[in-house]
C-alpha positions in Angstrom: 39.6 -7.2 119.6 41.6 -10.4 117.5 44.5 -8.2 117.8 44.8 -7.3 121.3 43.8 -11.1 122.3 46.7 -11.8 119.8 48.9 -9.3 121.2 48.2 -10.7 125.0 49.1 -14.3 123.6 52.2 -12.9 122.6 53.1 -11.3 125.9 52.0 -14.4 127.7 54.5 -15.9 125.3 57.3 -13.6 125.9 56.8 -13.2 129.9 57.4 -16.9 129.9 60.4 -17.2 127.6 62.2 -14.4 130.2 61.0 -16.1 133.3 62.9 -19.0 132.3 66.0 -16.8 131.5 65.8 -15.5 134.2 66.0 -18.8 136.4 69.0 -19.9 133.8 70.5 -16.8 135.0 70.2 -18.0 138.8 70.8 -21.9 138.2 74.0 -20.7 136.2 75.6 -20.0 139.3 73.2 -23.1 141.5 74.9 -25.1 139.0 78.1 -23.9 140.0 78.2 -24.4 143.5 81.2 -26.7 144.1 83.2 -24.7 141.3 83.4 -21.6 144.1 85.8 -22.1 146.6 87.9 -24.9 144.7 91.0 -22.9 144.9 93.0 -26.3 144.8 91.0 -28.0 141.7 91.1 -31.3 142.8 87.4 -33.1 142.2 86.0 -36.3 143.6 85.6 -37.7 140.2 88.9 -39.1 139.0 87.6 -38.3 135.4 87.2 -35.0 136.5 90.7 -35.1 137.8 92.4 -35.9 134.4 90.2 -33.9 132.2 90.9 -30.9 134.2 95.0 -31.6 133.5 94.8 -32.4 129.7 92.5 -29.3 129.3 95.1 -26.9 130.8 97.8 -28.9 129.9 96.4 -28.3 125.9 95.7 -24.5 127.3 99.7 -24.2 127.3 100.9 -26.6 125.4 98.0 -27.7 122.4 99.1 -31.3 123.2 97.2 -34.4 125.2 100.2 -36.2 125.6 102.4 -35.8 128.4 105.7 -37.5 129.5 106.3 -39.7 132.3 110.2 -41.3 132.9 109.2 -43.4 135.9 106.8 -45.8 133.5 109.7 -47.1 132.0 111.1 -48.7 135.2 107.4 -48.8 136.9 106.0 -50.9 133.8 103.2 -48.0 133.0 102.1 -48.2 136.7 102.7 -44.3 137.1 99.2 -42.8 136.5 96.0 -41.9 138.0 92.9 -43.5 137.6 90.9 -42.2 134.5 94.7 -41.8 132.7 96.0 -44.1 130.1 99.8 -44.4 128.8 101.0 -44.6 125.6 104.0 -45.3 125.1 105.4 -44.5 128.6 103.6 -40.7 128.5 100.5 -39.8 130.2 97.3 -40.0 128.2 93.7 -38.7 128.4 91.6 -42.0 129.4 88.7 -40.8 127.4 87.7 -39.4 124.0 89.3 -36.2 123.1 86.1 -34.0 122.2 86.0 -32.2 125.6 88.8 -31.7 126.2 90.1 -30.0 122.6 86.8 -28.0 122.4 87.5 -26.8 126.4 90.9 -26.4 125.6 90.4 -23.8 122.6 87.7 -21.6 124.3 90.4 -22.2 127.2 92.9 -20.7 125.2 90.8 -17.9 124.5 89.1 -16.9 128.1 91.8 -18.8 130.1 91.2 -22.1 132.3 90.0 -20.2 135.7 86.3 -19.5 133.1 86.5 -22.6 131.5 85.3 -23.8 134.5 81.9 -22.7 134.1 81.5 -23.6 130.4 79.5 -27.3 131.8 76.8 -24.5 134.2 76.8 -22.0 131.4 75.8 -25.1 128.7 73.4 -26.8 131.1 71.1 -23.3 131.4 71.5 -22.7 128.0 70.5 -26.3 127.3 67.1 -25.8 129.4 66.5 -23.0 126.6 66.3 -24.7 123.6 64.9 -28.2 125.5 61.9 -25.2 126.1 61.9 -24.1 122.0 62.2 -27.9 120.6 58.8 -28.3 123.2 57.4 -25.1 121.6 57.1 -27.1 118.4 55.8 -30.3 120.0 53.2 -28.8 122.8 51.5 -26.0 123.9 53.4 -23.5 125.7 52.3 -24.1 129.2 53.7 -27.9 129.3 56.5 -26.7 127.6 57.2 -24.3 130.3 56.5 -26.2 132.8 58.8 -29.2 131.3 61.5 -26.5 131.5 61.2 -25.4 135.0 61.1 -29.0 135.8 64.3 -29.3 133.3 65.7 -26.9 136.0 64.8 -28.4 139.0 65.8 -31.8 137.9 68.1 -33.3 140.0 70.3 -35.8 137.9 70.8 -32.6 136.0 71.2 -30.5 138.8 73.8 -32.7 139.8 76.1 -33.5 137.2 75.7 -29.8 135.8 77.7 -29.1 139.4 80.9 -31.4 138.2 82.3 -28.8 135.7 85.0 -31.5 134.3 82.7 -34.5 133.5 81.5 -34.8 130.0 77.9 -35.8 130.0 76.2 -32.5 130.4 78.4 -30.8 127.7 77.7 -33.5 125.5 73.4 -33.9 125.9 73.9 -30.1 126.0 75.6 -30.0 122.5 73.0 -32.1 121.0 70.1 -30.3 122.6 70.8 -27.5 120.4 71.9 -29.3 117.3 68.5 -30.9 117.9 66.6 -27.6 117.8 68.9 -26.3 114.4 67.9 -29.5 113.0 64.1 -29.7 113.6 63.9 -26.0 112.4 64.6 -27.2 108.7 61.3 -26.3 106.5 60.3 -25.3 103.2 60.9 -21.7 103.2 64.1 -20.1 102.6 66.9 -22.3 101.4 69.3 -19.9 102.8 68.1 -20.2 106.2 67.6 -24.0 105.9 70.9 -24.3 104.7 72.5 -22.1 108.1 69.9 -24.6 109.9 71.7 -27.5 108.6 75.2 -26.3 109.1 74.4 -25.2 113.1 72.6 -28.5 113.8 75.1 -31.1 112.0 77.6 -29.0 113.7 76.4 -28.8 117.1 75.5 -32.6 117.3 79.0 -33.4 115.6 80.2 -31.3 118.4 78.2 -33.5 121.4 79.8 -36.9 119.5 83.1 -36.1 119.9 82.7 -35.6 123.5 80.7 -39.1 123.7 81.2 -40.7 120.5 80.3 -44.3 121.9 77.0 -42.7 121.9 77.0 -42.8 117.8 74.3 -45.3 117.5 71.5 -44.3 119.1 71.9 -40.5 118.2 72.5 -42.1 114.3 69.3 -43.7 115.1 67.8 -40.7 116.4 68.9 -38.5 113.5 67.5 -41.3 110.9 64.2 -41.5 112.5 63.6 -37.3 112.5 64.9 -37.1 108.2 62.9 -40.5 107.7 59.6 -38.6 109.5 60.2 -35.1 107.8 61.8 -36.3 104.5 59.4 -34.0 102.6 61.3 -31.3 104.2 64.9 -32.7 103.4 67.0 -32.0 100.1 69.7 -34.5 99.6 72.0 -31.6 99.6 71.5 -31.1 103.3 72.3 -34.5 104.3 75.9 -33.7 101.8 76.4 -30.6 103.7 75.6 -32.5 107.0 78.0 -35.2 106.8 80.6 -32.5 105.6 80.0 -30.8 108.7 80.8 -34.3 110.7 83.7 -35.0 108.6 85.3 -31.4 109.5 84.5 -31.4 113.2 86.1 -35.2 113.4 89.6 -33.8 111.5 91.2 -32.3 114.3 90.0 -35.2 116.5 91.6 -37.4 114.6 94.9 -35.6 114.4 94.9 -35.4 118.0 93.9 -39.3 118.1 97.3 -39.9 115.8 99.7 -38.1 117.9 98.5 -39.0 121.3 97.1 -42.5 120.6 99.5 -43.5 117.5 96.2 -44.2 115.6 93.6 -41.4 114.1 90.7 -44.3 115.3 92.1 -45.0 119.0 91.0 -43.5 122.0 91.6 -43.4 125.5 89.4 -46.1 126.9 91.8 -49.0 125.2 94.3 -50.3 126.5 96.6 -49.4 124.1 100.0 -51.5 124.8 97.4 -54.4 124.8 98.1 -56.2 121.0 97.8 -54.5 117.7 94.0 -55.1 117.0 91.1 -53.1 118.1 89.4 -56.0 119.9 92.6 -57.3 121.9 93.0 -53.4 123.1 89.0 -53.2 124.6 88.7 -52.6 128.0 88.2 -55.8 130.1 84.1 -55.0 131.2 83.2 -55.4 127.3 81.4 -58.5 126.1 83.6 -59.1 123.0 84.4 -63.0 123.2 84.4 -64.3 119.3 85.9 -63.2 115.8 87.1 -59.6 115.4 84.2 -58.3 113.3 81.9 -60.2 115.6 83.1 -58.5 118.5 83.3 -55.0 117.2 80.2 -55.6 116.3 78.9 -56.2 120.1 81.7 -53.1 121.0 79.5 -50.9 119.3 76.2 -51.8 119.5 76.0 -54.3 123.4 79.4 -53.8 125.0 78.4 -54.6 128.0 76.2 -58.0 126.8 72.6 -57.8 127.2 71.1 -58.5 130.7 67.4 -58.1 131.1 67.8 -58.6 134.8 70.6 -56.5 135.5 69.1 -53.4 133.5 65.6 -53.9 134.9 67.2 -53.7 138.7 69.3 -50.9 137.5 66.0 -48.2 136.3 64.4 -49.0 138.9 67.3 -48.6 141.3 68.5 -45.3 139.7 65.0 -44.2 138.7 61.4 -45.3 140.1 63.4 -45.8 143.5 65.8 -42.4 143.4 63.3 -40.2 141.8 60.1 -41.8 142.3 58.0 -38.4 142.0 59.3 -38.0 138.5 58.6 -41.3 137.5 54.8 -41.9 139.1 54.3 -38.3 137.6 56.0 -39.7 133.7 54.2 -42.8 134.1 50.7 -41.4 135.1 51.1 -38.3 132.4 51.8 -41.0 130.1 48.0 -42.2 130.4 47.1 -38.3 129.4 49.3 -38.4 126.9 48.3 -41.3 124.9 44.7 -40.1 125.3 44.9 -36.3 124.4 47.9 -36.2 122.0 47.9 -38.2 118.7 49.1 -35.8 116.2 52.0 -36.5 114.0 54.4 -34.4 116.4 53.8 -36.5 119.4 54.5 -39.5 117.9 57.4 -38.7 116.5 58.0 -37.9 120.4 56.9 -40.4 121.8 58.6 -42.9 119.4 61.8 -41.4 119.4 61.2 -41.4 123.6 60.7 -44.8 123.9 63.1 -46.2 121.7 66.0 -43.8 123.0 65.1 -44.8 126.7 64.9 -48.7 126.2 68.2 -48.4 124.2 70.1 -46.7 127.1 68.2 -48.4 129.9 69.5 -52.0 128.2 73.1 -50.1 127.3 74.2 -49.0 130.3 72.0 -51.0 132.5 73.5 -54.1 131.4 76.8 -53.1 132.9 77.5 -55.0 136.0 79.5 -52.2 138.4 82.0 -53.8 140.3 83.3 -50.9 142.6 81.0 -52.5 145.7 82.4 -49.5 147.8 80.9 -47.3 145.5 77.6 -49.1 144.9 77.1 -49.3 149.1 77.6 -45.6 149.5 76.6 -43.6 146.2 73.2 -43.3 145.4 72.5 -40.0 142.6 76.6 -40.1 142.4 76.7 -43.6 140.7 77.6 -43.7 137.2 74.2 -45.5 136.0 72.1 -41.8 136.9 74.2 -39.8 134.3 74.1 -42.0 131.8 70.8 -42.5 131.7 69.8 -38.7 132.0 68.5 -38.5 128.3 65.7 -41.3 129.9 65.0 -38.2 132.5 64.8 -35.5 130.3 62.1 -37.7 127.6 60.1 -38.3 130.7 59.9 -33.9 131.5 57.0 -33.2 129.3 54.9 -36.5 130.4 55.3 -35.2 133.8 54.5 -31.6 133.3 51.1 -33.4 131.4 50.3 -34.7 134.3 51.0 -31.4 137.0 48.9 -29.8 134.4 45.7 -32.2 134.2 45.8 -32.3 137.8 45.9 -28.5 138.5 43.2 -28.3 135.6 41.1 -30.6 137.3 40.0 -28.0 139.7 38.0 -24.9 138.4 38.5 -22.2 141.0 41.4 -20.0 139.7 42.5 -19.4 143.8 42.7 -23.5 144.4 44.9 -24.0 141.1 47.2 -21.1 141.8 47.4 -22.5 145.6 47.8 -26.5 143.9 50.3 -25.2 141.3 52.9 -23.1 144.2 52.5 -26.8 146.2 53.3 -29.2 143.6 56.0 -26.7 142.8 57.0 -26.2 146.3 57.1 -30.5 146.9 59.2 -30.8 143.6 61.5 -28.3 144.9 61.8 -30.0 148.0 62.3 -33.7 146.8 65.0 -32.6 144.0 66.7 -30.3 147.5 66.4 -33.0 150.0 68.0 -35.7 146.8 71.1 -33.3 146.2 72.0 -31.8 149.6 70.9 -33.9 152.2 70.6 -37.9 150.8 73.4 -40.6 150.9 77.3 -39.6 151.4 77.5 -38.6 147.9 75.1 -35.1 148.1 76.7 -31.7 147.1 77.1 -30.8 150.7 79.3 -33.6 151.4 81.1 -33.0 148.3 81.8 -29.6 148.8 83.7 -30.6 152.2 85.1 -33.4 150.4 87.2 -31.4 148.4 87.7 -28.9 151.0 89.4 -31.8 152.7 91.2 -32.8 149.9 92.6 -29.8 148.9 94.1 -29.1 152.8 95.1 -33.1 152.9 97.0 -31.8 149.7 98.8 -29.0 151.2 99.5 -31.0 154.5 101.0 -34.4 152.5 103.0 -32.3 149.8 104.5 -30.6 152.8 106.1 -33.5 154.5 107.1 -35.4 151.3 110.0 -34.8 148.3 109.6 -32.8 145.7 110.1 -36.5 143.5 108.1 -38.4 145.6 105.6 -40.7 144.1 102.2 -41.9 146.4 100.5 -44.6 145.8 96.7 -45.0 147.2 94.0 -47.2 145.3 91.5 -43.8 145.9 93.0 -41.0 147.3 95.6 -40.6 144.1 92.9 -37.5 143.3 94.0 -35.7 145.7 97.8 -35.5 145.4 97.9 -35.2 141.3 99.4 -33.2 139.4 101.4 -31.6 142.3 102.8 -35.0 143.2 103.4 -38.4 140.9 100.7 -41.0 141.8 100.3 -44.9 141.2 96.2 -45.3 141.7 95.3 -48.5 140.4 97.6 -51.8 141.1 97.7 -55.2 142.6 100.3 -57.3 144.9 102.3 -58.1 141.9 103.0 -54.8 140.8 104.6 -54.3 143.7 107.7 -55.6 141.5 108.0 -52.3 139.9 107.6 -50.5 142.7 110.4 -52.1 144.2 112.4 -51.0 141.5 111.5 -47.4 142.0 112.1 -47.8 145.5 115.7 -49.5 144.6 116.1 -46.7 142.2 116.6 -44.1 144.6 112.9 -42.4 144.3 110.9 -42.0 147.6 107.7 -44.2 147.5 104.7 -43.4 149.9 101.5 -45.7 150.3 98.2 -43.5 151.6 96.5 -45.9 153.6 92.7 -45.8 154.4 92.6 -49.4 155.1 92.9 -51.3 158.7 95.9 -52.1 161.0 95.3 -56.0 160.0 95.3 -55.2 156.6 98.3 -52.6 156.6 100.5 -55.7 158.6 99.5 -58.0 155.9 100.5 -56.0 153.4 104.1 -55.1 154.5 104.5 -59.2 155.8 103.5 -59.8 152.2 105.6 -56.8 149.9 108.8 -58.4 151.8 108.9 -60.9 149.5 109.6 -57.9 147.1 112.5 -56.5 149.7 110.3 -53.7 150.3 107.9 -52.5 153.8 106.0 -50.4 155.0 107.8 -47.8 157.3 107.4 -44.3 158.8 104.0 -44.0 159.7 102.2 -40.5 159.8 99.2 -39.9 160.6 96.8 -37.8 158.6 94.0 -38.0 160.0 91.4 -40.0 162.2 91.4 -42.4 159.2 93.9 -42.0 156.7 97.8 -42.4 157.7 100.9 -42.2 155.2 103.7 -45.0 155.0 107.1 -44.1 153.6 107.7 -47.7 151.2 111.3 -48.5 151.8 114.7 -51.4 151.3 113.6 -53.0 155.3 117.7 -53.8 155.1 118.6 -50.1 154.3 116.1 -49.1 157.2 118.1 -51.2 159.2 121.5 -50.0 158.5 120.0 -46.5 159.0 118.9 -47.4 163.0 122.1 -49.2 163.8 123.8 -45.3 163.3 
């Protein structure tokens, strides 16, 4: 009789493990939604825009540094947003991790699958989130913590933008999580493969994000502090080996495409020699050099109690208020059923992790006010903070459980259970399709406009053309030069580009009043707006042009 009750626990076991490959299976291709029917590969994000071009750049030609001739006349003005120059070339904006592991797996499978590496790692992600849980709970919160893995939509979301870093990276240490807390006292052989795939896997995740060092060193610290019984000190030698060999090649690539193996793309690197005179202007850094690489890594952004308070609750108990009243109620639960060792190393590592990022990034005051007004899951602050989501899964599924529990008729909790599960279904549905101007529906046409706004503008313009547009630069890179990011005094260089002989456009999305101020003012520059095409009901295109050489042009 103990074995078959065994055996049934087992198959319980099992059944639940494929149900959830199963729904990786389907998410796999949820997640990838906006990656069919992208023939043109142009994204929304203009991160997504350059990783996409240094990964298949580095596909067929292993480099992240491409060259640009117009920056030496246009002062370094030629680039899209979310690029960097160095020395006159074209630059990745960001750290290299991403891009150099998508770029070898892209020169293996080609760049057409490398698309749907971020899908593939999210659903593989929700697997090991589901055996870390194993170890922590009992099998039914950890399955329901994955399903609601799944179904969350921050995740859901970002898993959908195939060329922004974020879920690659919390996927990557997801599993080096799982290698890591598999370490025990049995075979040394095994603990030593343990300690190779988790080292590697979460060296992997910091190259993608590596301003993301200090709370994951934290992280790591706490866990060999907690099971230090279980830790040889020649596992923590083979771990920092690991590190040392993943970082190599990223700081090779750092040397040739930054001129520095500790650079990266965020600085701005033409800025001064030092480290501090090179950080980007939104970093709190004012003071002596140490001092402010001090504040770089641990408080870039300052700390602002107010700031970050308004920002959880904007981009959390507001956004996904059924997750949160479900956290903060299985929270109660929690604290009175679970108080072995295991949850408190949970619920430590939970709380300290989630105040850390909520202060972190909450701190930073956004200063795109377009973006603010119309984004609401598509802000910045809701990926960022997705490891504060995913520590809050299993408080929730606590709570879905002690409420389904409550009642004792087997009929009533199977008919609670479909509900809850049809309501959550329906929130995270009605968050990603149907709320603000930034849901995947919209998204999708987005880029089907932009991809035939693309053909339509490429059509009408040279081959050397450059376009300049403060938001639409997305759309027209790599197939035409783009200027994305400049003020009324850098309309100096641009003048000298036009004077040069190359044909300047400006993509307008602005007013008539503004457009008329804006060639009255660039005349002081011996440059206006001319040529006016119309795009569509709101765009239009202006060829930039000498006004006197326009002139001389009519009187023929």
């Amino acid at each position: 009789m103990r074995f078959k009750i065994t055996d049934l626990r087992l198959q319980i076991k099992d059944t639940r493990f494929m149900i959830l490959v199963i729904l990786g299976i389907m998410f796999f291709f949820i997640y990838s939604f906006l990656i069919f029917g992208n023939s043109g590969h142009h994204f929304t994000w203009p991160d997504e825009t350059a990783n996409y071009f240094f990964i298949n750049n580095y596909i067929e030609h292993s480099s992240f540094s491409v060259a640009e001739p117009l920056n030496k006349i246009a002062a370094n003005l030629v680039k899209p947003r979310s690029f960097n120059v160095y020395q006159g070339n074209l630059v990745p904006g960001s750290f290299l991790g991403m891009l150099l592991i998508y770029g070898l797996i892209g020169k293996i499978v080609g760049m057409g699958l490398v698309q749907f590496l971020t899908p593939l790692l999210a659903v593989l992600a929700g697997i090991f989130f589901y055996k870390i849980l194993l170890r922590l709970f009992e099998p039914k919160i950890a399955f329901i913590s994955t399903i609601l893995f799944y179904l969350n939509p921050a995740w859901w979301y970002y898993a959908n933008f195939s060329m922004l870093p974020n879920i690659a990276f919390l996927s990557l240490l997801i599993i080096g999580i799982y290698y890591l807390l598999k370490i025990d006292k049995g075979v040394k052989q095994k603990n030593i493969l343990y300690v190779i795939l988790g080292s590697l896997f979460i060296a992997l995740a910091l190259t993608i994000r590596t301003n993301e060092f200090l709370w994951i060193l934290g992280l790591v610290g706490f866990l060999l502090l907690v099971y230090r019984q279980k830790v040889k000190w020649q596992y923590i030698l083979i771990g920092l080996a690991v590190l040392a060999a993943v970082f190599m090649p990223i700081f090779y690539y750092n040397q040739t495409t930054y001129g520095n193996f500790l650079s990266f793309g965020y600085l701005r690197l033409e800025n001064g020699s030092s480290l501090t005179s090179q950080l980007p202007t939104e970093f709190k850094t004012a003071g002596a050099d140490i001092v402010s690489f001090v504040k770089f890594l641990i408080m870039p952004f300052g700390i602002h109690p107010k700031t970050a308070l308004i920002s959880i609750y904007s981009y959390f108990v507001s956004l996904f208020w059924w997750l949160f009243v479900a956290g903060a109620l299985g929270l109660v639960f929690f604290i009175k059923k679970y108080n072995n060792k295991e949850h408190a190393v949970y619920f430590l590592a939970a709380i300290s992790v989630s105040l850390y990022l909520i202060i972190y990034y909450g701190s930073w005051v956004f200063v795109d006010l377009m973006t603010l007004r119309l984004n609401r899951i598509g802000i910045s602050y809701v990926r960022y903070f997705l490891p504060v989501y995913i520590f809050t899964l299993p408080l929730a599924a606590i709570f879905y459980e002690q409420v389904i529990n409550y009642f004792r008729h087997k009929k009533l909790r199977i008919i609670l259970s479909l509900g809850l599960c049809l309501a959550i279904i329906y929130f995270s549905l009605y968050s990603l399709f149907f709320s603000g101007n930034d849901n995947l529906i919209s998204i999708k046409q987005n880029i089907k406009d932009y991809n035939q706004i693309n053909q339509k503008v490429i059509g009408m313009i040279e081959p050397n053309a450059v376009i300049i547009s403060q938001r639409s630069d997305k759309i027209f890179f790599p197939e035409r030069k783009v200027i994305g990011r400049m003020t009324i005094d850098d309309f100096v260089y641009i003048s000298s580009l036009v004077f040069s002989g190359i044909p300047v456009y400006y993509y307008a999305f602005e007013d008539d009043q503004y457009l008329e101020d804006l060639s009255a003012t660039i005349l002081d520059f011996d440059i206006t707006l001319s040529d006016s095409t119309t795009i569509n009901e709101k765009e239009r295109l202006f060829k930039i042009i000498y006004p006197y050489y326009g002139a001389d042009q009519a009187d023929q």
